[in-house]
Chimera marker file (.cmm) of the C-alpha trace (Angstrom):
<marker_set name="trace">
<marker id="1" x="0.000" y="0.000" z="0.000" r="1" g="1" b="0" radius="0.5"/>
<marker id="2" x="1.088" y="3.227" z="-0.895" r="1" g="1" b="0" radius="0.5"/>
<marker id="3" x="1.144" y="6.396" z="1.818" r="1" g="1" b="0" radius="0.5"/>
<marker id="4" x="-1.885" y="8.223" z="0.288" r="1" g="1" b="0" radius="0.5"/>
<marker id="5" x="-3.480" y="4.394" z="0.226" r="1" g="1" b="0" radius="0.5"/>
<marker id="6" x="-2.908" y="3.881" z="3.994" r="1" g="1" b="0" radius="0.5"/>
<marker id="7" x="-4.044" y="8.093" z="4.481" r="1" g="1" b="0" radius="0.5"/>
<marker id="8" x="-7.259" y="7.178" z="3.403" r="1" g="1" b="0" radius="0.5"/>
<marker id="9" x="-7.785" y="4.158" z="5.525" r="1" g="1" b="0" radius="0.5"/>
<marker id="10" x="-6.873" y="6.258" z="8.132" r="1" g="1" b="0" radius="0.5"/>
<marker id="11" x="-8.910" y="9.463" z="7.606" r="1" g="1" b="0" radius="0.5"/>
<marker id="12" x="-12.115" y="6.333" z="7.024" r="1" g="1" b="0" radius="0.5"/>
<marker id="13" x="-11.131" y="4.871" z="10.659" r="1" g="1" b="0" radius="0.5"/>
<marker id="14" x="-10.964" y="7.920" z="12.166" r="1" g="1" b="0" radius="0.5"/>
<marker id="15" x="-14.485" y="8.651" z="11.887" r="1" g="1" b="0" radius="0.5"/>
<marker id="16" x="-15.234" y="5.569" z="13.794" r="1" g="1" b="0" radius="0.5"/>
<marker id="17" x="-13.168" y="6.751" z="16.896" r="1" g="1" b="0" radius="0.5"/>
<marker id="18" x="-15.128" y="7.152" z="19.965" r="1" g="1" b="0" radius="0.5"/>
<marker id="19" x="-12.044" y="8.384" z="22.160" r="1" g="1" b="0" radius="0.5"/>
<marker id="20" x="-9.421" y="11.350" z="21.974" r="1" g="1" b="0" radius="0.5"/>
<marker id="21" x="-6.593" y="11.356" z="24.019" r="1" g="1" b="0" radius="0.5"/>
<marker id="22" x="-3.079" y="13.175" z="23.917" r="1" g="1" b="0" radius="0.5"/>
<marker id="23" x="-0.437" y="12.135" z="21.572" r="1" g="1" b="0" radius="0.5"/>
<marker id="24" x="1.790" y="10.319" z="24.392" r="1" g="1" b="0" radius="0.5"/>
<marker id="25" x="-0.987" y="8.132" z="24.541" r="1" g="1" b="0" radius="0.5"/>
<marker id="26" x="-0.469" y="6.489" z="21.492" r="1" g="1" b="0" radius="0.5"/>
<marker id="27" x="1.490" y="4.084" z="22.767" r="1" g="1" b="0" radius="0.5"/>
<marker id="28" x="-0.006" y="0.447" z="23.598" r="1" g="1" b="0" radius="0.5"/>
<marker id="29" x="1.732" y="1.074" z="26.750" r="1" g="1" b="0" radius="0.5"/>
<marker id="30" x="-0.337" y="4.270" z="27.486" r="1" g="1" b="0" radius="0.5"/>
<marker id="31" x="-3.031" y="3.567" z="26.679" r="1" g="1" b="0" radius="0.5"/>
<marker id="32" x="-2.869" y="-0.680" z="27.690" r="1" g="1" b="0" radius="0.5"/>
<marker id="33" x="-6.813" y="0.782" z="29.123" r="1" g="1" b="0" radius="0.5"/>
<marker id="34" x="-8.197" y="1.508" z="25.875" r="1" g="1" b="0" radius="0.5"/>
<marker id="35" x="-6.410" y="-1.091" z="23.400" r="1" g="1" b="0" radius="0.5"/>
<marker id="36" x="-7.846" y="-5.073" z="23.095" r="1" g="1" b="0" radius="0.5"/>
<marker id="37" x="-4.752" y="-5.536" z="20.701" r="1" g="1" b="0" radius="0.5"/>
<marker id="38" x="-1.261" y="-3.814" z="19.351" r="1" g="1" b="0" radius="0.5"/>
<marker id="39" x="-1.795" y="-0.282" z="20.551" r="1" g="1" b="0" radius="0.5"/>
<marker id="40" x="-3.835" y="0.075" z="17.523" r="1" g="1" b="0" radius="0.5"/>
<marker id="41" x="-5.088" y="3.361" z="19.152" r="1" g="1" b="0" radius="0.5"/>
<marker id="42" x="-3.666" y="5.121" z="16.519" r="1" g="1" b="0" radius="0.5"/>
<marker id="43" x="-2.736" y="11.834" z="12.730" r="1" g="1" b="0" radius="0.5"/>
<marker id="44" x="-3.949" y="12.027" z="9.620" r="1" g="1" b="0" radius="0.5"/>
<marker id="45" x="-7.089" y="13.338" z="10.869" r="1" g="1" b="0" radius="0.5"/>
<marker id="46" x="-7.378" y="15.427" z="13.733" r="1" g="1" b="0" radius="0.5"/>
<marker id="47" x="-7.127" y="13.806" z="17.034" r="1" g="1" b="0" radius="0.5"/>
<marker id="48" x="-5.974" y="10.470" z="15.775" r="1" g="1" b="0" radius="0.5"/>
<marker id="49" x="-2.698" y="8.982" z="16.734" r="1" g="1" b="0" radius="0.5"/>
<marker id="50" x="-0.354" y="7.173" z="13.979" r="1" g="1" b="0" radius="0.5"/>
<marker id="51" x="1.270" y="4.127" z="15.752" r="1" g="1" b="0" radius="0.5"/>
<marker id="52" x="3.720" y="2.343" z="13.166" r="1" g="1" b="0" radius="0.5"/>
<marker id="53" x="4.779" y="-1.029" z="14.543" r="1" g="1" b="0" radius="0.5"/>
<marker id="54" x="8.438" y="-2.664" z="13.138" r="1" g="1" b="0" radius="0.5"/>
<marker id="55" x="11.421" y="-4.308" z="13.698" r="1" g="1" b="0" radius="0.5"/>
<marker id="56" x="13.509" y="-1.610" z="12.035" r="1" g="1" b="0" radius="0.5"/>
<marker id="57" x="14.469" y="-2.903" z="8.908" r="1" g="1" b="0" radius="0.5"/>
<marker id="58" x="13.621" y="-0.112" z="6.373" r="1" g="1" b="0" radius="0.5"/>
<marker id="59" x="13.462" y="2.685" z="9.440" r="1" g="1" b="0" radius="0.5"/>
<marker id="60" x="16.203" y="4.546" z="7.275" r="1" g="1" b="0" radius="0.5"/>
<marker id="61" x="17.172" y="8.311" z="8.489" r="1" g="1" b="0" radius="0.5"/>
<marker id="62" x="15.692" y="9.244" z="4.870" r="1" g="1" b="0" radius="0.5"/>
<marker id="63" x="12.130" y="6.972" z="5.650" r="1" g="1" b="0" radius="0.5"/>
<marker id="64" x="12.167" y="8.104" z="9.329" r="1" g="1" b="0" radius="0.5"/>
<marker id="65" x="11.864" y="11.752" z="7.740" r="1" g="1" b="0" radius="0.5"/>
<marker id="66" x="9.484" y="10.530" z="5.332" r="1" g="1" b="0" radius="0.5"/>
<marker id="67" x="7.328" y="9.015" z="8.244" r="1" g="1" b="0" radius="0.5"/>
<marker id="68" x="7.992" y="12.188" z="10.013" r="1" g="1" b="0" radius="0.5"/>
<marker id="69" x="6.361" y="14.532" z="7.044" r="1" g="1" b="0" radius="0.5"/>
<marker id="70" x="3.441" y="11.930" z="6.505" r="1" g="1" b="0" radius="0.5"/>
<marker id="71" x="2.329" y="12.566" z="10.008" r="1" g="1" b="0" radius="0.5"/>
<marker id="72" x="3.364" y="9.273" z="11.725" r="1" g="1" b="0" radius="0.5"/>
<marker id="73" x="3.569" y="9.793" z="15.998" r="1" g="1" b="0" radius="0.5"/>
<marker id="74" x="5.485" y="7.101" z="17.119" r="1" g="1" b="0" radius="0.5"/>
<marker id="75" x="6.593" y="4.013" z="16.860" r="1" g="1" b="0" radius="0.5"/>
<marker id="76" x="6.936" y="0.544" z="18.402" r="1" g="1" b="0" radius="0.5"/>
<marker id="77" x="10.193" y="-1.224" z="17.772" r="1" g="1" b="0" radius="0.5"/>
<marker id="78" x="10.236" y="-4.521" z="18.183" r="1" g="1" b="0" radius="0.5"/>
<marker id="79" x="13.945" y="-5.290" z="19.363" r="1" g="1" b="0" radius="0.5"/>
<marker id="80" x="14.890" y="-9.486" z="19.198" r="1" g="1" b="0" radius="0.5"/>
<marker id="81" x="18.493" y="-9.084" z="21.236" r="1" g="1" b="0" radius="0.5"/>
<marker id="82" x="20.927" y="-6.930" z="22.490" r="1" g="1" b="0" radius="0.5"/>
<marker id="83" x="23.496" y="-9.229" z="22.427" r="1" g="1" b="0" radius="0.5"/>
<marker id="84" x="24.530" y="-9.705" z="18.413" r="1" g="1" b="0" radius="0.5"/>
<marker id="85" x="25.084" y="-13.279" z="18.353" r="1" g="1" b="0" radius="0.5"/>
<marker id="86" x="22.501" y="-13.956" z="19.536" r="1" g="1" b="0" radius="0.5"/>
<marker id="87" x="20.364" y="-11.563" z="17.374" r="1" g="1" b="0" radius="0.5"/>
<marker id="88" x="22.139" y="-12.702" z="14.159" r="1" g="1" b="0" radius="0.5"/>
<marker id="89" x="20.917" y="-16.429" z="15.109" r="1" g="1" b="0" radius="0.5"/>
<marker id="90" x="17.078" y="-15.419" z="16.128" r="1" g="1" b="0" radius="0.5"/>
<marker id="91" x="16.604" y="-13.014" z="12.388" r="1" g="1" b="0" radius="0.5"/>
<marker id="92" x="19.881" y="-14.251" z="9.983" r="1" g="1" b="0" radius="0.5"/>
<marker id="93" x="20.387" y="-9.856" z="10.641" r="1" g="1" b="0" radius="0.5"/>
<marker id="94" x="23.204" y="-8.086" z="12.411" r="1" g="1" b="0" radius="0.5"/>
<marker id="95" x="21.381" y="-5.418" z="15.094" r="1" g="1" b="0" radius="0.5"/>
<marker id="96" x="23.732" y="-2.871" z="14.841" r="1" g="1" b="0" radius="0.5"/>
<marker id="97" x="21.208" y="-0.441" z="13.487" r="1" g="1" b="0" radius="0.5"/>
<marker id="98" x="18.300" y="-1.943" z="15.809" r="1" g="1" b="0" radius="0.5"/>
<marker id="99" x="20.658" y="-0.444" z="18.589" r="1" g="1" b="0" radius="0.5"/>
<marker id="100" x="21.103" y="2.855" z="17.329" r="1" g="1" b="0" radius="0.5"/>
<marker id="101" x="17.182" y="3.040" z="15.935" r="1" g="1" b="0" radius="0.5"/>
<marker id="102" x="15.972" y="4.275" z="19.066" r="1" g="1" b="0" radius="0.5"/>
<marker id="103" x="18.047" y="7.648" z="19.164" r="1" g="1" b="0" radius="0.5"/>
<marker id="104" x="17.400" y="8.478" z="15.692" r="1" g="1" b="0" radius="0.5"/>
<marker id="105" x="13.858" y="8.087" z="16.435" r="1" g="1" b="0" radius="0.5"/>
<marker id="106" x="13.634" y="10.316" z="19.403" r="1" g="1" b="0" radius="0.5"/>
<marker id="107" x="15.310" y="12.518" z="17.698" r="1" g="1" b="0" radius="0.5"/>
<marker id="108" x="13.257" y="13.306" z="15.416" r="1" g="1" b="0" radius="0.5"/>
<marker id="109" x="10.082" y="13.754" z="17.971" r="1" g="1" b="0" radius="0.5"/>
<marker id="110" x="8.526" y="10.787" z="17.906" r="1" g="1" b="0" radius="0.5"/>
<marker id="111" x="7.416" y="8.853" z="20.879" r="1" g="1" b="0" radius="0.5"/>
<marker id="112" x="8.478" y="5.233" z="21.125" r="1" g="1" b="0" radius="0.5"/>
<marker id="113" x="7.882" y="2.589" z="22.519" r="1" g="1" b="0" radius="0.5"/>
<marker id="114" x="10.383" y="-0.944" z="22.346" r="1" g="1" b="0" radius="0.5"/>
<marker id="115" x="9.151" y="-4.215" z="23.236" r="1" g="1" b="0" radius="0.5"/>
<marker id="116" x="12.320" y="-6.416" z="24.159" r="1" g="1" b="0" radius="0.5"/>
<marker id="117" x="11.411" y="-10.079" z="24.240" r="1" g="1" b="0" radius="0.5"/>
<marker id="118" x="12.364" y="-12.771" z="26.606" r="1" g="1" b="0" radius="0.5"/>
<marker id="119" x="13.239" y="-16.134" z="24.576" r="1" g="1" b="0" radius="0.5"/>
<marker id="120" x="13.856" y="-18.788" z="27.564" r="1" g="1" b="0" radius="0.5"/>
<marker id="121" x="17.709" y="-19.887" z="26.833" r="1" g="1" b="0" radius="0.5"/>
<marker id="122" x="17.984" y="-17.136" z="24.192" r="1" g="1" b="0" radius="0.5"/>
<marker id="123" x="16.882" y="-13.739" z="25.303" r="1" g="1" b="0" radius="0.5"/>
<marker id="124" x="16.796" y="-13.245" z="28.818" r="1" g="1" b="0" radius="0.5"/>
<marker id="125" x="16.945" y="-10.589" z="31.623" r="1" g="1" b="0" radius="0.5"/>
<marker id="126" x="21.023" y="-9.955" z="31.623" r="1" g="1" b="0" radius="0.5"/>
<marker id="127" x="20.143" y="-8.698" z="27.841" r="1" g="1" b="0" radius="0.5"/>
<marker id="128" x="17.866" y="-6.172" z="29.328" r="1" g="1" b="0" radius="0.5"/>
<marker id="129" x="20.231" y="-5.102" z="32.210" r="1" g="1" b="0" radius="0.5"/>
<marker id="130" x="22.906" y="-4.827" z="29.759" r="1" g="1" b="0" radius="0.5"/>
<marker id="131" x="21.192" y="-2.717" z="27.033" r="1" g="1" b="0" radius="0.5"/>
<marker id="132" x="23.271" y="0.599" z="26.553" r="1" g="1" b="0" radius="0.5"/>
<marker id="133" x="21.989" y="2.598" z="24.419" r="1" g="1" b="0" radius="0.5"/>
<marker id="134" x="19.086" y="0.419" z="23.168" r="1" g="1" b="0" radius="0.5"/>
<marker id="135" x="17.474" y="1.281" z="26.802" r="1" g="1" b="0" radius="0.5"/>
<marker id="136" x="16.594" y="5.180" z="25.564" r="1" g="1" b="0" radius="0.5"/>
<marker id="137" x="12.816" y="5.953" z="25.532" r="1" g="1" b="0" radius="0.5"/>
<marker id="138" x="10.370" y="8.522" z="25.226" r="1" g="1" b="0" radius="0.5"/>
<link id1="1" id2="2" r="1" g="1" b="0" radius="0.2"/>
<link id1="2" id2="3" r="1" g="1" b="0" radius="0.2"/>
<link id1="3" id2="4" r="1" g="1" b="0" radius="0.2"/>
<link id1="4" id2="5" r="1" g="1" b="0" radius="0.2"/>
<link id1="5" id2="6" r="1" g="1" b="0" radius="0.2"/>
<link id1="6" id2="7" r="1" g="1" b="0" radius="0.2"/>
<link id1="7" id2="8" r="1" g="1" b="0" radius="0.2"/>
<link id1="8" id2="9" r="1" g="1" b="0" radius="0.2"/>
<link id1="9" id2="10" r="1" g="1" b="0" radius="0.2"/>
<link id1="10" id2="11" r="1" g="1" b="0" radius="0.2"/>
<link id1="11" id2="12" r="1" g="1" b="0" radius="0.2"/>
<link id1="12" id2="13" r="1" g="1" b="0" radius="0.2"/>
<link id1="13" id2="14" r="1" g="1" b="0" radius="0.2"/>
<link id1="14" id2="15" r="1" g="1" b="0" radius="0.2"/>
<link id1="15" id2="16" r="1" g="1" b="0" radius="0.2"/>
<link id1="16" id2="17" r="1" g="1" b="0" radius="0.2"/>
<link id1="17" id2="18" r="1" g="1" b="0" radius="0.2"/>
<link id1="18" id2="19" r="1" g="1" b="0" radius="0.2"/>
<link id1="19" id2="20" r="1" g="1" b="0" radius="0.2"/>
<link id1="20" id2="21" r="1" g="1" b="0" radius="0.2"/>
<link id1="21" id2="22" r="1" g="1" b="0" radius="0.2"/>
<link id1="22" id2="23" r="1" g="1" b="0" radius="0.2"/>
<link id1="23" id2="24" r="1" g="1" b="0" radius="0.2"/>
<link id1="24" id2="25" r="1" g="1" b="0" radius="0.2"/>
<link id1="25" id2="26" r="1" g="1" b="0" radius="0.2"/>
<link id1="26" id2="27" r="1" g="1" b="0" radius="0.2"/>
<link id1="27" id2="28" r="1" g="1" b="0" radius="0.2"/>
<link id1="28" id2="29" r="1" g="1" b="0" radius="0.2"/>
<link id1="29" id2="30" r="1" g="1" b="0" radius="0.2"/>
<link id1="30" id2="31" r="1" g="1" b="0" radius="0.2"/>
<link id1="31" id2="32" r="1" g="1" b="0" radius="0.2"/>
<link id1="32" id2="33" r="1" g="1" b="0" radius="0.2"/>
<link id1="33" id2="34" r="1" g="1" b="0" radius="0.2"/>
<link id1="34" id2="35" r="1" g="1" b="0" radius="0.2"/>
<link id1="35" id2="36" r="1" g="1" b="0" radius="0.2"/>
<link id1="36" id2="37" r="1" g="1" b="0" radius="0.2"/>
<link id1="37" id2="38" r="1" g="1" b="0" radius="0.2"/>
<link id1="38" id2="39" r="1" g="1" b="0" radius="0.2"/>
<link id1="39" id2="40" r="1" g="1" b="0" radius="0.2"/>
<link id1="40" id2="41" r="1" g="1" b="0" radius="0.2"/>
<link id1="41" id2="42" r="1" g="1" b="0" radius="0.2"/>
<link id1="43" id2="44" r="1" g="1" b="0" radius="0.2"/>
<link id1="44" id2="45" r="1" g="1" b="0" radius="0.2"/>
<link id1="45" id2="46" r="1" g="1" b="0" radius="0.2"/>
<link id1="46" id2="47" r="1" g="1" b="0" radius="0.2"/>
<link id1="47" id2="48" r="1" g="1" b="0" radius="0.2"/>
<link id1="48" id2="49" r="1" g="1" b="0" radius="0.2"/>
<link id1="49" id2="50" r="1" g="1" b="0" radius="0.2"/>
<link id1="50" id2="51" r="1" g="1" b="0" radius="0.2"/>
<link id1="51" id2="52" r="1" g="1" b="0" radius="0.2"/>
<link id1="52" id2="53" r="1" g="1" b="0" radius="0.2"/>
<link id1="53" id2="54" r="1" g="1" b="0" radius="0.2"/>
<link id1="54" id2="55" r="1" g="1" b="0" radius="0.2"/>
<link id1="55" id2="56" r="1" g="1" b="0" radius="0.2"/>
<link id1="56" id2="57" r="1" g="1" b="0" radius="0.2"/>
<link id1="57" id2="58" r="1" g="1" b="0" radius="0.2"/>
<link id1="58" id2="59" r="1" g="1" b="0" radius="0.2"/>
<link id1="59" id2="60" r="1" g="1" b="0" radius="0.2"/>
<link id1="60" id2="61" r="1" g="1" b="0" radius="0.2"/>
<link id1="61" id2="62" r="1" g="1" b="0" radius="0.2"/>
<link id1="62" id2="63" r="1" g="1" b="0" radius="0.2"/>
<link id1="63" id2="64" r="1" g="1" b="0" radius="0.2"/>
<link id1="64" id2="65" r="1" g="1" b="0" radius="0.2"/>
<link id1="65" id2="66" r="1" g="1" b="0" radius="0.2"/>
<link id1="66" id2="67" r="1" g="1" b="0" radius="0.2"/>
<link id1="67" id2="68" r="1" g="1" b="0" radius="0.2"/>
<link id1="68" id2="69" r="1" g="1" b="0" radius="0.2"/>
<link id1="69" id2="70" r="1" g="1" b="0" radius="0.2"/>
<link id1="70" id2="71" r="1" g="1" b="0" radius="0.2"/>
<link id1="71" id2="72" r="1" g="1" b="0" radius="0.2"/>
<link id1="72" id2="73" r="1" g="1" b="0" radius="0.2"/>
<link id1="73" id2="74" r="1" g="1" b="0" radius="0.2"/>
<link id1="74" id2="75" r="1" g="1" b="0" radius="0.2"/>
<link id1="75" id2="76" r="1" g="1" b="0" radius="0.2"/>
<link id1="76" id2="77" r="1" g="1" b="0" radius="0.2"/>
<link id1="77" id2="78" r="1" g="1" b="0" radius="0.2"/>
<link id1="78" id2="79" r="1" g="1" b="0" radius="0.2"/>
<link id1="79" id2="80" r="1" g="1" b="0" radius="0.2"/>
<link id1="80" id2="81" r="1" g="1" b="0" radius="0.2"/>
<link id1="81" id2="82" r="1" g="1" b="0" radius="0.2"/>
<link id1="82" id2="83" r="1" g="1" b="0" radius="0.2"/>
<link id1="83" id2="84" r="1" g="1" b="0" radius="0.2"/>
<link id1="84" id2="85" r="1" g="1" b="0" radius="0.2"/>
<link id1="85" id2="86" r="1" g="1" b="0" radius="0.2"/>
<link id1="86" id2="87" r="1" g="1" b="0" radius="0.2"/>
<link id1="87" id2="88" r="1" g="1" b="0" radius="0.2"/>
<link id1="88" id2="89" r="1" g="1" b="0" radius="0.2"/>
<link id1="89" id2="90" r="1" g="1" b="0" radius="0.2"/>
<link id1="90" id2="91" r="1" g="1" b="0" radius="0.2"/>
<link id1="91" id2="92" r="1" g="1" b="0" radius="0.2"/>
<link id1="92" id2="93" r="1" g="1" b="0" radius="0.2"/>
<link id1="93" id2="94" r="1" g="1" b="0" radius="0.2"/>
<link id1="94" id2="95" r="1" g="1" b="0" radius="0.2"/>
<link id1="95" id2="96" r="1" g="1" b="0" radius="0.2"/>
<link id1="96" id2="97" r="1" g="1" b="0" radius="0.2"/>
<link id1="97" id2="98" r="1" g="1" b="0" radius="0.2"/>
<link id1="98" id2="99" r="1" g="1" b="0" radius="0.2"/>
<link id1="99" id2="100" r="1" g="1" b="0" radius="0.2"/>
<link id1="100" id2="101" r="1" g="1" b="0" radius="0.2"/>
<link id1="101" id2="102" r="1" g="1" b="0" radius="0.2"/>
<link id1="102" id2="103" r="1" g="1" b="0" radius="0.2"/>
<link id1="103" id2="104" r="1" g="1" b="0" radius="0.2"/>
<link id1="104" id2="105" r="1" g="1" b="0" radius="0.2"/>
<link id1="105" id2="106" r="1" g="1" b="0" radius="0.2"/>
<link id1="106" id2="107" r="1" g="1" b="0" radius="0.2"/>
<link id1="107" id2="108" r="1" g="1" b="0" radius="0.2"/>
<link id1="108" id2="109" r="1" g="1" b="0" radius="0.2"/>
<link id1="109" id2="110" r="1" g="1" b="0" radius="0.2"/>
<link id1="110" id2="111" r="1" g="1" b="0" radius="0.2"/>
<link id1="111" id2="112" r="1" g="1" b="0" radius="0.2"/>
<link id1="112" id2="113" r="1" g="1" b="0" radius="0.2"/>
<link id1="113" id2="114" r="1" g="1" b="0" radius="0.2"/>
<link id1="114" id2="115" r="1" g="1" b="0" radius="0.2"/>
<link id1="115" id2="116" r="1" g="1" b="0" radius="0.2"/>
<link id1="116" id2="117" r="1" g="1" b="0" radius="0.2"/>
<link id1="117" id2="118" r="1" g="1" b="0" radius="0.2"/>
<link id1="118" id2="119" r="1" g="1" b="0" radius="0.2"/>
<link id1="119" id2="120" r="1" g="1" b="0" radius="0.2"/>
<link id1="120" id2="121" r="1" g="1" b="0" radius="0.2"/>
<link id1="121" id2="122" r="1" g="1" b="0" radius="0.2"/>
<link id1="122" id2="123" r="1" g="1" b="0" radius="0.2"/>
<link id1="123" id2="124" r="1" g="1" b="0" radius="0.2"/>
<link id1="124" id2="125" r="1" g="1" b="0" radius="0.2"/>
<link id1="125" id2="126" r="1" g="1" b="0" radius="0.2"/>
<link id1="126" id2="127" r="1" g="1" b="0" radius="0.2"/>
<link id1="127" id2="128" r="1" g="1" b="0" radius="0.2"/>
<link id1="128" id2="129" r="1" g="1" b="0" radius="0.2"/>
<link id1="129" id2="130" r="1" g="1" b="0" radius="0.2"/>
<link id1="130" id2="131" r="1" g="1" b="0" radius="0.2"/>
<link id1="131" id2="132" r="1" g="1" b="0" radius="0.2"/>
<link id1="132" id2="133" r="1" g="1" b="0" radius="0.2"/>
<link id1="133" id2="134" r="1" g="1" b="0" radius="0.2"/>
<link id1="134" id2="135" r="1" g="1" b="0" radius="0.2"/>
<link id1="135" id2="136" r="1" g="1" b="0" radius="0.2"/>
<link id1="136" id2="137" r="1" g="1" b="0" radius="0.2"/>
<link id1="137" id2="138" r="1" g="1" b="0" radius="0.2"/>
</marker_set>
């Protein structure tokens, strides 16, 4: 689907909307009360919330600015692993930019929100301890 494609849907959904809220609610995080799903309280129309979900791959500086300009609020990265290894085994990808994602998305002035996963013998908690930079959110 193109932008203008997905605009559309949007601008058709929002008239469905039965709630307003501020943008830092458009989290799934921030508004856990109001969602049944993926924080699909969601700017294309006014006093609607754009929450793109991903795992990074194509969240280029150039499309971030593109997302910026098409009125995307925030995001929700899904980050696999800190630890490379470890991510490079879960996706066949290095994480390198997964890890460096977060800044460039903040910023730019969107909010975020990452979801880290726990994968018993894979992921675990000294990943999250040990996250560096990954850890920044808004």
């Amino acid at each position: 689907m193109s932008p203008e494609d997905i605009a559309r849907l949007v601008r058709h959904y929002a008239n469905r909307v039965t709630y307003k809220g501020p943008r830092e609610r458009a989290t799934a995080f921030r508004a856990l009360d109001l969602c049944r799903s993926y924080g699909v309280c969601v700017e294309l129309a006014p006093g609607l919330w754009v929450l793109f979900e991903t795992n990074d791959y194509g969240l280029t500086p150039r499309n971030l600015d593109l997302f910026w300009k098409a009125g995307i609020d925030a995001f929700w990265l899904n980050i696999k692993a800190y630890d490379g290894e470890v991510h490079r085994r879960l996706t066949g990808a290095s994480n390198e930019w997964v890890l460096i994602l977060p800044e460039e998305i903040l910023k730019r002035g969107f909010t975020l929100e990452v979801l880290y996963l726990y994968i018993p013998g894979w992921v675990e908690s000294n990943q999250r301890e040990n996250r560096g930079s990954a850890g920044t959110g808004g």
